[in-house]
C-alpha positions in Angstrom: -20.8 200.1 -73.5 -20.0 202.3 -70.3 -22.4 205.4 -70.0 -20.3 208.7 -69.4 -20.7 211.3 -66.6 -21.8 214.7 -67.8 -18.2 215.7 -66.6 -16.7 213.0 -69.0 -19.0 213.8 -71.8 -17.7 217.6 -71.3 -14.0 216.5 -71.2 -14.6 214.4 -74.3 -16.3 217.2 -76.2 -13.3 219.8 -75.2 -10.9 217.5 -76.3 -12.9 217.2 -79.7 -13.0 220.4 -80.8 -11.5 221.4 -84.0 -11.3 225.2 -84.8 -10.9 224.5 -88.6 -14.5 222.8 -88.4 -17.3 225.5 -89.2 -19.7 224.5 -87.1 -17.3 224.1 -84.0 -17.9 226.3 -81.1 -14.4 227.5 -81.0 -14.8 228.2 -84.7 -17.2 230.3 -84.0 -15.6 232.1 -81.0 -11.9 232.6 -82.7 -14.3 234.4 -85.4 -16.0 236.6 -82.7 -12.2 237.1 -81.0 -11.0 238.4 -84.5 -12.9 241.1 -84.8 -11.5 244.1 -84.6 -14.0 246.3 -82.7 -13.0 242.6 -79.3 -9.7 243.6 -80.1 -9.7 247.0 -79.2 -12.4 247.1 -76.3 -10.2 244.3 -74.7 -6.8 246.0 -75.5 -8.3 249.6 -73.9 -9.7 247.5 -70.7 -6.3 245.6 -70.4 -5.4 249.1 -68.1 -8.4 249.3 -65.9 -11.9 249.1 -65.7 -13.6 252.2 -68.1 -16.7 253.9 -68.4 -18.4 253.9 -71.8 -17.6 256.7 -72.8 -14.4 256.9 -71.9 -14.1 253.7 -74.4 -15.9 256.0 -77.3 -13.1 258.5 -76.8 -10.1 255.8 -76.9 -11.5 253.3 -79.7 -11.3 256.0 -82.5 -14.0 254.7 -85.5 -16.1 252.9 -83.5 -20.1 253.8 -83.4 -22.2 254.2 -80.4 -23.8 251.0 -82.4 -20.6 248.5 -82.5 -19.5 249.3 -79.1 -22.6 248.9 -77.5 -23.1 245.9 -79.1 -19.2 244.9 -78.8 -19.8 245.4 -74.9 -22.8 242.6 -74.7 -21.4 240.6 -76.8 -18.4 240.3 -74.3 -20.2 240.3 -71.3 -22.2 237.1 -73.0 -19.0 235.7 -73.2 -17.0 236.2 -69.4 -15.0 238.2 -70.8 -16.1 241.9 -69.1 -18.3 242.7 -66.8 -20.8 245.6 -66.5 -21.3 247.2 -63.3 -23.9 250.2 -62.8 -23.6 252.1 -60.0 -26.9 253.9 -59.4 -26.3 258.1 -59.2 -27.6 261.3 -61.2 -26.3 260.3 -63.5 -25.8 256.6 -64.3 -22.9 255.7 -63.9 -21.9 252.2 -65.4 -18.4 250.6 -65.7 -17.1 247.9 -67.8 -13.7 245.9 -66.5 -11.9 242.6 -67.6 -13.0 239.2 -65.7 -10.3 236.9 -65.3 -11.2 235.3 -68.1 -10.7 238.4 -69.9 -7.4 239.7 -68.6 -6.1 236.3 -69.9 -7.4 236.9 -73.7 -5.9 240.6 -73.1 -2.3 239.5 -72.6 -2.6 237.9 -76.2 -4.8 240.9 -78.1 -2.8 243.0 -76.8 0.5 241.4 -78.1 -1.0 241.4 -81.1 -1.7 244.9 -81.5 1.6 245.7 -80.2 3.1 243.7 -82.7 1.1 245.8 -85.2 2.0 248.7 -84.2 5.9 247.8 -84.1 5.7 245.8 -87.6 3.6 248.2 -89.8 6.2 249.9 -91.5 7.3 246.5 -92.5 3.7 245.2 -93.9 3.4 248.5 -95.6 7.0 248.1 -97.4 5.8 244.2 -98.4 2.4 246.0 -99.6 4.2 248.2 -101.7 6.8 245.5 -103.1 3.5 243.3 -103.9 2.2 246.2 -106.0 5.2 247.3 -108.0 5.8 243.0 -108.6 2.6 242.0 -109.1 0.5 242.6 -112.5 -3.4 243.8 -111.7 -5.5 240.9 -113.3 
């Protein structure tokens, strides 16, 4: 049996993966990309790099808590970057990576497209309701 490069055994491990497994990484990142809170941080950085609080004021709902948190969790992943820039006070802006800009073209799709098909989901919500006996 032929051994495999670490660049092979990389290849054959991306090729592998399989979202509807649990335990698969990308399992595990299309949960973390579904959250809402991702959603929203990436859709308000799709414009331009933002301060943090800045992204308080835009992302209505979200806690100092989540979005901190949010923020790590996407600068762990490539997806934003932090810079500080040292001055009385603090001053510390988050922006897209590349990698980022490229999840933002589909988040923000999909937001768009909740915003434009609401009404719609709302009217099958209602139509569920009247049809549908409560158990």
């Amino acid at each position: 049996m032929a051994t495999m490069t670490a660049a092979q055994r990389r290849e054959q491990a991306r090729v592998e993966y399989d979202a509807f497994i649990r335990d698969c990484p990308t399992n595990q990142l299309l949960g973390r990309l579904s959250d809402k809170w991702v959603s929203l941080v990436v859709a308000a950085l799709s414009t331009g790099p933002m301060r943090y609080s800045d992204l308080g004021r835009k992302i209505a709902g979200v806690s100092p808590k989540m979005l901190t948190q949010t923020l790590r969790t996407l600068e762990r992943d490539g997806i934003l970057s932090r810079t500080v820039t040292p001055s009385v006070p603090v001053r510390v802006d988050y922006e897209l990576t590349p990698l980022g800009r490229s999840l933002a073209v589909l988040l923000t799709a999909v937001k768009g497209w909740a915003e434009t098909h609401f009404d719609e989901v709302r009217a099958a919500r209602e139509r569920y309701d009247t049809e549908t006996p409560a158990d």
